[in-house]
C-alpha positions in Angstrom: 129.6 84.3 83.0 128.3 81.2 81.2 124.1 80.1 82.2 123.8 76.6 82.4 121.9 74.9 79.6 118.4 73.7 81.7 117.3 70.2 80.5 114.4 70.4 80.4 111.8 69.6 77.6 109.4 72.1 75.7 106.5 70.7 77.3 108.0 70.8 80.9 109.0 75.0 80.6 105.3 75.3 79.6 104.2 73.6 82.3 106.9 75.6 84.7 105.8 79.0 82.9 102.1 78.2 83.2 102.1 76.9 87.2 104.8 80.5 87.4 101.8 82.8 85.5 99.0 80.9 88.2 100.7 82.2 91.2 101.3 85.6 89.9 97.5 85.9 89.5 97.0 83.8 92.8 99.3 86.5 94.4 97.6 89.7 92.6 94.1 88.6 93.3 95.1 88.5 97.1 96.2 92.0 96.9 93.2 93.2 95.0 91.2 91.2 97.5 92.5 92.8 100.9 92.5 96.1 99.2 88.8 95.9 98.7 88.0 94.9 101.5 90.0 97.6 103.6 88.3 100.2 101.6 84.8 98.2 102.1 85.9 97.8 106.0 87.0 101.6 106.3 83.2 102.6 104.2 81.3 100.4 107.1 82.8 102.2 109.5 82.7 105.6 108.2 78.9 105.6 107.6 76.2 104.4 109.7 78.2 103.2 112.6 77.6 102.4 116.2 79.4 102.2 119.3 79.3 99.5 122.4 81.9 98.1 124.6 83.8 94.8 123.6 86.0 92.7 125.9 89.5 91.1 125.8 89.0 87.2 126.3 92.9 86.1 124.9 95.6 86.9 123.1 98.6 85.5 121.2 102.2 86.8 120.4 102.9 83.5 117.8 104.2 85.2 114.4 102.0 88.6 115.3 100.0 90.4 118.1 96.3 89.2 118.2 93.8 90.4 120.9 90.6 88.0 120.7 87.7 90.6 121.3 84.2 89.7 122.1 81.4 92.2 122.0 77.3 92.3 121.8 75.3 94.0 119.4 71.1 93.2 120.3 71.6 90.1 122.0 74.1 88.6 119.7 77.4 87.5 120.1 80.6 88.9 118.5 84.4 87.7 118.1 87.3 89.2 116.0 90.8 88.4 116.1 91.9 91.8 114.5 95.8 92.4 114.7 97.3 94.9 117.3 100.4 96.7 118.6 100.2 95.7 121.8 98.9 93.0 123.7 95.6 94.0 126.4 95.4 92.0 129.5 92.3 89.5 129.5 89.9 91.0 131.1 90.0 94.5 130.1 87.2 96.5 128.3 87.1 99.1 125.4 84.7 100.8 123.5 84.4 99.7 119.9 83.0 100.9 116.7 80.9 98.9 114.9 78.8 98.7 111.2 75.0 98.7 112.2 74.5 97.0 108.3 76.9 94.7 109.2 78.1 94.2 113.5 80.9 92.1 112.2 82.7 94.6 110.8 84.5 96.7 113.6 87.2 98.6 115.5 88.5 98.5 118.9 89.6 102.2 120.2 92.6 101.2 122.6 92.5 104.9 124.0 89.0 104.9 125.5 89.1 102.4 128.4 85.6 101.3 130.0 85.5 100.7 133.7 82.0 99.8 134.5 83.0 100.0 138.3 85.4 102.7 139.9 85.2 100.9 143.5 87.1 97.8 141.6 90.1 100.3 141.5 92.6 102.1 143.4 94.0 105.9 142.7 97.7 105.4 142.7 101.0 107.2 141.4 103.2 105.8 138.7 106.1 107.4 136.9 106.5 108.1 133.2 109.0 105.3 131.8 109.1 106.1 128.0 106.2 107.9 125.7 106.2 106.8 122.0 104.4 109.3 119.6 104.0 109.2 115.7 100.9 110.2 113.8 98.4 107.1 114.1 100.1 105.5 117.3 100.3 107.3 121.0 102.3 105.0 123.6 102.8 105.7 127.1 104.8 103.7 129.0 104.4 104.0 133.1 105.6 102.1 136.2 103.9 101.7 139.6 104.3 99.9 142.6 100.9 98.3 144.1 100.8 96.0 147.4 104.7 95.6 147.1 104.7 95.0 143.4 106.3 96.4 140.7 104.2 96.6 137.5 105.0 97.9 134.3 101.8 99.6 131.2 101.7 100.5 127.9 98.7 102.1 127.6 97.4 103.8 123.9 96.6 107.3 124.2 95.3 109.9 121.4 97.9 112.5 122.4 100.7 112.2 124.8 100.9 116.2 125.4 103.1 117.3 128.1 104.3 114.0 129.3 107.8 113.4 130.5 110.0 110.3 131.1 110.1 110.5 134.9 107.3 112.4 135.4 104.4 111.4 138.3 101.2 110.8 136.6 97.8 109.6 138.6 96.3 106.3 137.3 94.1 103.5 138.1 95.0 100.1 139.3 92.6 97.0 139.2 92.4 95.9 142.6 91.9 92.1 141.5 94.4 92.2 138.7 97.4 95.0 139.5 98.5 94.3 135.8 95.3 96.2 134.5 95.6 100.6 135.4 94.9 103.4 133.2 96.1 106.9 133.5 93.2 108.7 135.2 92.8 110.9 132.0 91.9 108.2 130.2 88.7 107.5 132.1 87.7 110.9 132.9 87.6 111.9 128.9 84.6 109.2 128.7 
């Protein structure tokens, strides 16, 4: 196979070379960047941390899944936008770890559910759907009918043990909004 002669002048494939050579740096110092900070993030969070409860105010699926999370640490407020695998109903409330030297720095714990009143839901059954399980990721999947409706969870959980697609399981159902229930482990481990 035969390559094409290029055209172009001396002073042109510098140029080309040179803009090629700036966005290999451009692109290396990006990855040097988010490495950084991880390992800065991870350090926060590792050593003098606290913990409060933070609050789903929105969401979007567009490209990736992004919970928008406001929380409260003395008297000021907090938002992150940090990724996610699933998307949390609006509304919903979950403790999160954050830096003390720095509140902006922090980490929503999907498997600890806060309900800060019990009268605001019912005890219902549901039955096991699907149950997901790899080392950093527990998924439950239940289904539950509630005033005639059919609703279906994910919920995150830090072991999925003994349960079985089909299986009855006792959870928790938002009386104002049916979409929000837990499985009642999940609140009585707080």
């Amino acid at each position: 196979m035969k390559i094409k002669k290029d055209h172009l002048t001396s002073k042109q494939k510098k140029s080309a070379h040179l803009k090629t050579l700036l966005l290999g740096i451009i692109i290396c110092s990006f990855f040097v960047y988010k490495y950084y900070d991880n390992d800065t993030r991870e350090s926060l969070l590792s050593e003098n941390y606290e913990f409060t409860f933070c609050k789903i105010i929105g969401n979007k699926t567009y490209k990736s899944k992004v919970n928008f999370i406001e929380y409260n640490v003395d008297g000021k407020k907090y938002e992150t936008r940090p990724l996610s695998t699933r998307i949390f109903n609006i509304g919903e409330i979950y403790r999160i770890k954050y830096s003390k030297s720095d509140p902006e720095i922090s980490k929503v714990d999907y498997t600890k559910p806060i309900i800060l009143n019990k009268n605001d839901f019912d005890f219902i059954n549901g039955i096991v759907t699907r149950s997901f399980e790899k080392e950093s990721l527990s998924v439950l999947s239940f289904s539950y009918n509630y005033q005639n409706e059919n609703y279906k969870r994910d919920v995150i959980l830090e072991k999925i043990g003994e349960l079985k697609k089909g299986q009855q399981i006792e959870i928790l159902v938002n009386k104002k909004n049916p979409k929000i229930s837990y499985l009642t482990k999940q609140i009585k481990a707080e």
